[in-house]
C-alpha positions in Angstrom: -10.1 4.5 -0.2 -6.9 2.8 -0.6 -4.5 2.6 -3.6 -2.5 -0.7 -2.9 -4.4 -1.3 0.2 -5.1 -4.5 1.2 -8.3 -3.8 -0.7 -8.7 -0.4 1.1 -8.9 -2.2 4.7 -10.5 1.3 6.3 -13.9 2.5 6.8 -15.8 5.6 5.3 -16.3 3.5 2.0 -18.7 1.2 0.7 -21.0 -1.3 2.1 -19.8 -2.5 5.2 -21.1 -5.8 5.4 -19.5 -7.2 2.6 -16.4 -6.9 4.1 -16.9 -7.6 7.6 -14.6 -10.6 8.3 -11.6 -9.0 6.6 -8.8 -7.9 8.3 -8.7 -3.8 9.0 -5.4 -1.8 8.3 -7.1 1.5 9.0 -3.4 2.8 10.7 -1.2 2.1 8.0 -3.0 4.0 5.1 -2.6 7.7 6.4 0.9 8.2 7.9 3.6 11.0 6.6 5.1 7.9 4.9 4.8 4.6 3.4 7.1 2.7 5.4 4.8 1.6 8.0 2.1 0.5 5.1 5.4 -2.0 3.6 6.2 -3.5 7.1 2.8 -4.3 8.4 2.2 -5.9 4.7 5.3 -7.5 4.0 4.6 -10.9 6.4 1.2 -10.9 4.7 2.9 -11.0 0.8 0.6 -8.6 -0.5 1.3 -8.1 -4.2 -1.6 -7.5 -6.1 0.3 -4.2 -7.1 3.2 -6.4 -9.2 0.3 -8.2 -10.0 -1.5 -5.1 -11.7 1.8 -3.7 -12.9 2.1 -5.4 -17.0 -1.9 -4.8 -17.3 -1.9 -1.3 -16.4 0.9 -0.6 -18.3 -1.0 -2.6 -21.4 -3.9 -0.3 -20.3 -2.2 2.7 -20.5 -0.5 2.2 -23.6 -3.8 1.6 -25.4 -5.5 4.6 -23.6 -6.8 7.5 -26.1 -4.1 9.9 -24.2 -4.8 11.9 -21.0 -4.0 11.2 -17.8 -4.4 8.0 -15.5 -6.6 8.3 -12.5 -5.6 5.7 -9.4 -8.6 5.4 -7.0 -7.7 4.5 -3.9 -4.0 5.5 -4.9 -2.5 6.0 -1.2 1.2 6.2 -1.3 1.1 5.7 -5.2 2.5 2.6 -5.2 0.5 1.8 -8.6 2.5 5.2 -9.9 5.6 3.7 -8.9 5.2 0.1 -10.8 4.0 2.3 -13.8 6.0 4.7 -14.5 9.2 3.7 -12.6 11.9 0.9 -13.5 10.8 -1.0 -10.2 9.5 -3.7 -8.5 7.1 -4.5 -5.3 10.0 -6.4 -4.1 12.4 -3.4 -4.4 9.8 -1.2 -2.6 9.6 -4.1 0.4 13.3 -4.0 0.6 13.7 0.0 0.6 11.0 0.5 2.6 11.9 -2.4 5.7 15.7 -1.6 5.6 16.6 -0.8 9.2 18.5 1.6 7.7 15.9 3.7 7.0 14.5 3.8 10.6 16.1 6.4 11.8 14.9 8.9 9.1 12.2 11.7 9.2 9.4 11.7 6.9 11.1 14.5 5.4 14.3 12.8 5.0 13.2 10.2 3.6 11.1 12.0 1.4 14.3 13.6 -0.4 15.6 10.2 -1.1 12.8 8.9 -2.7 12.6 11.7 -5.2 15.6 11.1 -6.2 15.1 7.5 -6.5 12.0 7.9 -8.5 13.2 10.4 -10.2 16.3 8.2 -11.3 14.2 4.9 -12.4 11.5 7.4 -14.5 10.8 5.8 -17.5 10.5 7.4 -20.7 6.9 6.1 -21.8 5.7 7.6 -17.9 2.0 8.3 -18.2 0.2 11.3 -16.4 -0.9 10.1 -12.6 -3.6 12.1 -10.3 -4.4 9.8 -7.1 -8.1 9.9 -5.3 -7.6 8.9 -1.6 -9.4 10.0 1.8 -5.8 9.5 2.9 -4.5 13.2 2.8 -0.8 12.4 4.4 -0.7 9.9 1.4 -1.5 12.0 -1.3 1.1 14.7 -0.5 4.0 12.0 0.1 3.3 10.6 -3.5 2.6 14.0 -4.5 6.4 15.1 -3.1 8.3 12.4 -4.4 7.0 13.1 -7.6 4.9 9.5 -7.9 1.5 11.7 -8.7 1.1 14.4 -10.5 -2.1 15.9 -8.6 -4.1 14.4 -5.6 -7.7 14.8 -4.8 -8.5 14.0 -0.9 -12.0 13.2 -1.8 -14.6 10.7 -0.3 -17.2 10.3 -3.4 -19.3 7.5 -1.3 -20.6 9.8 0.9 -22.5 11.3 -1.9 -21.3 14.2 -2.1 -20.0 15.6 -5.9 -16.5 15.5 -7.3 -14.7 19.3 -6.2 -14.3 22.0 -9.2 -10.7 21.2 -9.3 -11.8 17.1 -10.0 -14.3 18.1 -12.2 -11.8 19.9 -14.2 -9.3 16.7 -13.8 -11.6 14.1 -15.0 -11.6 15.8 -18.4 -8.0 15.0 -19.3 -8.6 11.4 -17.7 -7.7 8.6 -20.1 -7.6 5.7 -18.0 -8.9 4.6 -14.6 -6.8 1.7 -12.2 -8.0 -0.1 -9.6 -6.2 -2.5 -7.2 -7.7 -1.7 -3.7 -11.3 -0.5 -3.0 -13.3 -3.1 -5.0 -14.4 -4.0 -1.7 -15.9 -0.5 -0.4 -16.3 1.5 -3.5 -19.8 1.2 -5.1 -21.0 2.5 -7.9 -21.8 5.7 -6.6 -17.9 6.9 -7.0 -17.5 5.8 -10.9 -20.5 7.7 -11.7 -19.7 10.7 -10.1 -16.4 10.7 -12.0 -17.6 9.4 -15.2 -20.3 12.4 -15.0 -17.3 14.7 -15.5 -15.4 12.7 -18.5 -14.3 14.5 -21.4 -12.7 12.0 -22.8 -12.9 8.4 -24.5 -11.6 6.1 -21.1 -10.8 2.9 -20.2 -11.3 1.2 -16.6 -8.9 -1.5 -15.0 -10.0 -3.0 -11.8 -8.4 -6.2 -9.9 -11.3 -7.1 -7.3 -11.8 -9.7 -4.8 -13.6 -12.4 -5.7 -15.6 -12.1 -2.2 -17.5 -9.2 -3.9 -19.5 -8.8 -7.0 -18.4 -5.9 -9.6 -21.8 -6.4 -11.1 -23.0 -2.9 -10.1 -20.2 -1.4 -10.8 -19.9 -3.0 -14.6 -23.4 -1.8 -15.1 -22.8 1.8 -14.3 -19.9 1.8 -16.7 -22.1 0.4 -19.2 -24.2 3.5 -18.5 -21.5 5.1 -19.7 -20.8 3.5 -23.0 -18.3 1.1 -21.6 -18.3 -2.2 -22.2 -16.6 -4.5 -19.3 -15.1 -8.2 -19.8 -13.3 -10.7 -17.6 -12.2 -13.9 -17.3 -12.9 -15.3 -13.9 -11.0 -18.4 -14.7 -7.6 -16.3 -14.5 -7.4 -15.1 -11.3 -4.6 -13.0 -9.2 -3.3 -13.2 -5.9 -3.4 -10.2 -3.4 -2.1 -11.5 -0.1 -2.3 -14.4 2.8 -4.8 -13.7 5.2 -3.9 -12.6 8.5 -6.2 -15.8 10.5 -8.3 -18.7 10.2 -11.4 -16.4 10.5 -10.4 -13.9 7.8 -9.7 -17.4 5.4 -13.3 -18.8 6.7 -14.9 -15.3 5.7 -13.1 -15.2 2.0 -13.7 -19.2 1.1 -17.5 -18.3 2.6 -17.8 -15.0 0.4 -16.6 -16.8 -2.7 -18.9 -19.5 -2.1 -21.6 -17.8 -2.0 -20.9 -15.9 -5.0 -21.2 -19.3 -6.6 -17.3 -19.5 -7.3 -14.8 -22.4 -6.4 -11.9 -21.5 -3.4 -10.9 -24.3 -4.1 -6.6 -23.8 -4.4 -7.0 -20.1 -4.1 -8.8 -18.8 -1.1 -9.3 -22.3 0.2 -5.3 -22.8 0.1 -4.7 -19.2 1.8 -4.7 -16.0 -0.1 -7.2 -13.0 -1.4 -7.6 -13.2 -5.1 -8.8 -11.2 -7.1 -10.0 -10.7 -11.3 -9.1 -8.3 -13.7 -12.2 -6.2 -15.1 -11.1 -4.3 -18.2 -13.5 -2.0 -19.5 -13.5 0.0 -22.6 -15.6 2.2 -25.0 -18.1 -0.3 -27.2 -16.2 1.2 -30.8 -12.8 0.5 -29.7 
C-alpha cells in the first residue's frame, strides 16, 4: 500500500495483473524519509495529492466526527495537504532543495516538525495512516503528519490488529489516492467489519481499473457510492511509451475514452465519494 504513491507502485497488494504494465516504485515508498519518494516523482508531475486536497477537506468537513483513516498513507503527504497550510508544490520544492542533501533522516525530521507544526491549521482533522511501509509510518508519525500508524497488509487476508480494531471505531472518514490499483475489496471489509461509526469513503482511482467490487462491498455496508466519470483527475505522466500503451489499453477495455487524457500522456483517475444512504 501506498498513500500518495503513484497508485501504490509495490507489490504485496491486490491483483497483479491489472497492473502489470505500470511503472514499479517499490524503492521509493519505505525509506527513513520522503525525500527520495519527491525526486524520483517530481519529473513524472505526480499530483493527484493537490488534486485530492479541496475534496478531502469537503469530505472531512462533512464527516460525522472521528478520525480520518489514509490507506495507503506512506509519508502522509494526504495529512500534509489536509491539515497543513501547504501545497504539493511546496513539498516538491522542500523536499528537492540541494540544501537538504546533506541532512540525516533525523535532521531532517526536526525541521519538518517544526514546519508542520507552524502551517497547522485550526480546522486539522484526526489522521491514523495504514501502510506496509513501516519507515513511512514512523516519519509521518514523527513530524507529527499522523496521529497513529498501523503497518498492516489486510490483502493477505489476514484480520485488522486489536489496536486497529479499536481505531476503526473513532473512524469518520476514509481517503484514498493511491492503492485503487492493488487494494481489493478484501481491505475495506475488513475495516468496515470494525466501524463504530457513521463513515464516509473518498477514493481517486485509475481509470485502468474498475472500483466496481469495491463500491459493492461498501454498499454492503450501508454506503452508497457515486461518481462522475466525466470529471476526471490527473495523477502523473507516464514514465514510457509502454506504460501509455498499457493505460490507453486498460481504459479501453474498460469501455472508456483516452482520448486527451491517457491518450495525450497522463494517469487519471475519478473521484468515488461514498456515504451512508440517510445522509
Amino acid at each position: 500500500m501506498n498513500e500518495s504513491g503513484a497508485e501504490s507502485d509495490r507489490a504485496g497488494t491486490g491483483d497483479r495483473s491489472a497492473t502489470a504494465g505500470k511503472a514499479r516504485f517499490e524503492d521509493i515508498y519505505d525509506q527513513p524519509d520522503p525525500r527520495a519518494y519527491f525526486r524520483r516523482l517530481a519529473p513524472l508531475e505526480y499530483e493527484i495529492p493537490q488534486q485530492a486536497q479541496a475534496a478531502f477537506r469537503r469530505a472531512a468537513a462533512a464527516r460525522d466526527g472521528g478520525a480520518v483513516l489514509d490507506l495507503c498513507c506512506s509519508y502522509g503527504i494526504n495529512a500534509a495537504l489536509l491539515n497543513h497550510e501547504v501545497t504539493l508544490a511546496e513539498l516538491y520544492a522542500r523536499y528537492t532543495d540541494p540544501a537538504v542533501d546533506g541532512l540525516t533522516a533525523a535532521e531532517l525530521a526536526v525541521r519538518d516538525k517544526e514546519f508542520y507544526a507552524s502551517r497547522r491549521r485550526a480546522d486539522a482533522a484526526p489522521v491514523i495512516g495504514l501502510d506496509v511501509a513501516g519507515n513511512a509510518l514512523r516519519y509521518a508519525r514523527e513530524v507529527g503528519l499522523l496521529d497513529d500508524a498501523f503497518a498492516e497488509n489486510l490483502e493477505e487476508g489476514a484480520p485488522p490488529s486489536p489496536r486497529l480494531r479499536a481505531a476503526m471505531a473513532d473512524v469518520g472518514l476514509i481517503t484514498l489516492t493511491g492503492g485503487g490499483s492493488y487494494l481489493t475489496r478484501r481491505t475495506f471489509a475488513a475495516l468496515l467489519e470494525w466501524a463504530g461509526r457513521p463513515l464516509r469513503v473518498s477514493a481517486f482511482v485509475l481509470r485502468t481499473v474498475s472500483y466496481g467490487p469495491v463500491a459493492e462491498c461498501l454498499a454492503g455496508y450501508g454506503l452508497r457510492t457515486v461518481a462522475d466519470p466525466s470529471r476526471t483527475y490527473p495523477q502523473r505522466l507516464f514514465t514510457d511509451a509502454r506504460e501509455q500503451r498499457y493505460a490507453v489499453e486498460a481504459v479501453r477495455a474498460r469501455g472508456e475514452d483516452p482520448t486527451g487524457r491517457e491518450s495525450a500522456g497522463r494517469f487519471h483517475t475519478v473521484l468515488y465519494e461514498s456515504a451512508p444512504e440517510r445522509l
